[in-house]
N, C-alpha and C positions, 0 to 999 in steps of 0.2 A: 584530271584525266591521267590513267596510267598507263602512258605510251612506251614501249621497248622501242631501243634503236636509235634515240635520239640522244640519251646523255654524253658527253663529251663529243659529240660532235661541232665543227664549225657548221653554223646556220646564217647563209645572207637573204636580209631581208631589204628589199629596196620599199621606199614610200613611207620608214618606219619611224617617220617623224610628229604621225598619228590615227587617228580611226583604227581600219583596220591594220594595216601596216605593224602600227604600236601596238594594238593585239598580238597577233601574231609574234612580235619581239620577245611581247612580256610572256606568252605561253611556253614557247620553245625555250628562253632564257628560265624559267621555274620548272621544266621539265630537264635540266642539265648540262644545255647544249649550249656553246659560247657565241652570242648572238652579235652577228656586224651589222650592224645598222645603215643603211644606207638611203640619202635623201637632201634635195639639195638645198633644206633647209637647216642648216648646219646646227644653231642655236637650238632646235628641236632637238635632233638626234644626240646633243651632246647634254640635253637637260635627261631625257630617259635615261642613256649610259649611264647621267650621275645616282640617279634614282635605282635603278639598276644593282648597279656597284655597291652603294650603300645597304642593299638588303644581301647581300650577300653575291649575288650572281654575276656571270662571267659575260661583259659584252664591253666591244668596241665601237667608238661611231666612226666614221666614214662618209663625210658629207660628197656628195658627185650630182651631176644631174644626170639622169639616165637616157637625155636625147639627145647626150654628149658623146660618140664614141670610145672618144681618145681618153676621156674623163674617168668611164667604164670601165675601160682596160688596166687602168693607171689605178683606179679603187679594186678590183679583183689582184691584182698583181700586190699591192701591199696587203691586202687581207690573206694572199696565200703566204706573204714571206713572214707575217708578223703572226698570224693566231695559227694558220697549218692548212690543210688542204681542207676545199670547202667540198662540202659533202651534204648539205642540204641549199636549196634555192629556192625561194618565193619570190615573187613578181608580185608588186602589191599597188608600186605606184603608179598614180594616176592622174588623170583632171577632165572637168567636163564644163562642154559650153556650150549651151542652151542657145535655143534660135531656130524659126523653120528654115526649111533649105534655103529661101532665095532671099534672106537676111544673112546667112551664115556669111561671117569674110573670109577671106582666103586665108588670112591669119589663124581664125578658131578652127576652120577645117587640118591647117598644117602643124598647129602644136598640137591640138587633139590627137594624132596619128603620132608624130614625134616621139609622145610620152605613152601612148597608152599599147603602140605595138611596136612602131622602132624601138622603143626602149627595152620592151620585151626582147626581142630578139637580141639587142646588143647586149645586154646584160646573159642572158642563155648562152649566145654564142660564146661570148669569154668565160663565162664559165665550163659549159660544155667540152670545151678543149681540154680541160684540163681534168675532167670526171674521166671523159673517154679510158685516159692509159690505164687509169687505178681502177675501170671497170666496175665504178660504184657511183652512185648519186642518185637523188630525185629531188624534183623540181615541180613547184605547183605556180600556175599565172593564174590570180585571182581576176575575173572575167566579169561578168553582169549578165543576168538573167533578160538584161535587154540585147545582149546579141543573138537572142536566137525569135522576139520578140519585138516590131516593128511600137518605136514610141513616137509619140509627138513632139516636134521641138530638139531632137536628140538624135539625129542624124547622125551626126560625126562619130560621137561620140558609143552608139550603139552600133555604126561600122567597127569603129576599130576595139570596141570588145569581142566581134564577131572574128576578126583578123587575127587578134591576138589566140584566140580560142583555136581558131584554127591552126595556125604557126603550131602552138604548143603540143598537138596531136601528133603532126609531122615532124616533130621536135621527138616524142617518143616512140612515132613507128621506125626513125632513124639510130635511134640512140637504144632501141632494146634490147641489139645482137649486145650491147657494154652491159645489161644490165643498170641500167639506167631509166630510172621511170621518170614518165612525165604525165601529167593529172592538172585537169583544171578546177576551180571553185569560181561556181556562178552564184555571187549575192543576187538576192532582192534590195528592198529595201531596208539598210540599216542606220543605226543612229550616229550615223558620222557630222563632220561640219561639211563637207559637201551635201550630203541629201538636208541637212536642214537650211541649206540654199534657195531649195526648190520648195518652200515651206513661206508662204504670204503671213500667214499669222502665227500663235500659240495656239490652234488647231491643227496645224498642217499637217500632224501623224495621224489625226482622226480620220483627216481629209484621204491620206494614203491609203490607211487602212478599209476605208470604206471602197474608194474607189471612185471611177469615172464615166459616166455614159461617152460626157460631151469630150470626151478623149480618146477613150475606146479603150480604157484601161480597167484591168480586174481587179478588184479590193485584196485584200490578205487573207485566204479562208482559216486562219490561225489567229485573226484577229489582234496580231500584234509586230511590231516592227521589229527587226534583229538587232539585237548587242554585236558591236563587232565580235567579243567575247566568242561567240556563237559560231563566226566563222573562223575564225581561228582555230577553233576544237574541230572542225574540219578541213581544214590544215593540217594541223599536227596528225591529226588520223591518216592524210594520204601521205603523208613523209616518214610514220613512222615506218616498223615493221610491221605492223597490224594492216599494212596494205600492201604489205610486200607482192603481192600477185597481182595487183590492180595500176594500172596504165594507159592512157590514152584515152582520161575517163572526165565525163564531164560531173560534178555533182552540183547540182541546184540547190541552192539553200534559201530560202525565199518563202518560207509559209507557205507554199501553194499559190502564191502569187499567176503561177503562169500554167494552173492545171495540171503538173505533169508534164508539159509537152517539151 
């Protein structure tokens, strides 16, 4: 993909220790941009840098957990003093705990929310301060096509992609008089080590694809599951200038998983 607007930029990516997260690293880092990694599996994020580094490209790791505040601020404050002002943000990371509501514990219901929309916002806001004065940035929270789509088993975790998606709208209807865009990417299902969670056998992508009565869920009318790859090239498209006009924008990326709607 040849995106304008991205090469020497600072790009932080949180969760980008793999799926799509490390997508997302590896595209903006091959498009120019000095990618900080950020993820609080430290060993990850420092095994891509190395990989990274070695092909040529510019990136740092920065291990934090993002339903850390203090963590947050203390990883954006050395990424601004060491690589320069950051000027792209991706929201990537995440986690999900499976369970109908009156199994869920209090635990899966409170880390689920912690990382998948506290973390959004503490990471946004520390950022966001700092986009404001220089009147420049955009920012994408990568979301799920199940917050806007009721699943089974996935309460928690289809609230707080709903929560997140929504934060991030009102992230850019506040941030627009700066020039500052903010845009969501709603997966479907992609081929990460999360969705291969929810996978019983060496079927299980057949099993997605096709779909579910006894669920109430819609197959893939594209007949195939996404490469993280796939969301990241929609990524990079709402961060670059190729979207420069577009904010406060949901994009589905899902196959057709949820009709359009």
């Amino acid at each position: 993909m040849d995106c304008k607007g991205i090469k020497g930029k600072v790009a932080l990516i949180t969760g980008a220790a793999q799926g799509i997260g490390e997508a997302v690293a590896r595209s903006l880092a091959e498009l120019g941009a000095f990618v900080a990694v950020v993820d609080k599996h430290a060993e990850g994020v420092e095994h891509l840098v190395s990989e990274l580094r070695a092909n040529g490209y510019s990136a740092a790791a920065f291990p934090a957990d993002v339903s850390d505040s203090a963590a947050v601020d203390d990883a954006v404050d050395r990424i601004e003093r060491d690589l320069g002002p950051i000027e792209i943000l991706v929201n990537v990371a995440g986690i999900l705990r499976m369970g109908s509501i009156e199994t869920l514990s209090n635990d899966d219901w409170a880390l689920t929310f912690a990382v998948n929309t506290t973390g959004v916002f503490y990471v946004s806001r520390s950022v966001i301060k700092r986009m404001v004065p220089r009147k420049s940035g955009a920012v994408v929270t990568v979301g799920s096509n199940a917050a806007g789509v009721p699943r089974m088993n996935m309460s928690a975790y289809a609230a707080s992609k709903a929560a997140s998606t929504q934060f991030t709208k009102c992230l850019g209807l506040e941030n627009a008089q700066h020039n500052i865009r903010c845009n969501v990417v709603s997966p479907g299902s992609t081929d990460t080590a999360m969705q291969r969670l929810l996978w019983s056998d060496e079927h299980g992508a057949e099993a997605v694809i096709a779909g579910s009565l006894d669920t109430y869920r819609v197959g893939i009318p594209l007949k195939k599951i996404a490469a993280p790859s796939a969301i990241a090239d929609a990524v990079v498209f709402l961060v670059s200038d190729q979207a420069k006009h577009i904010t406060m924008h949901d994009l589905c990326v899902d196959g057709g998983a949820t009709l359009g709607v």
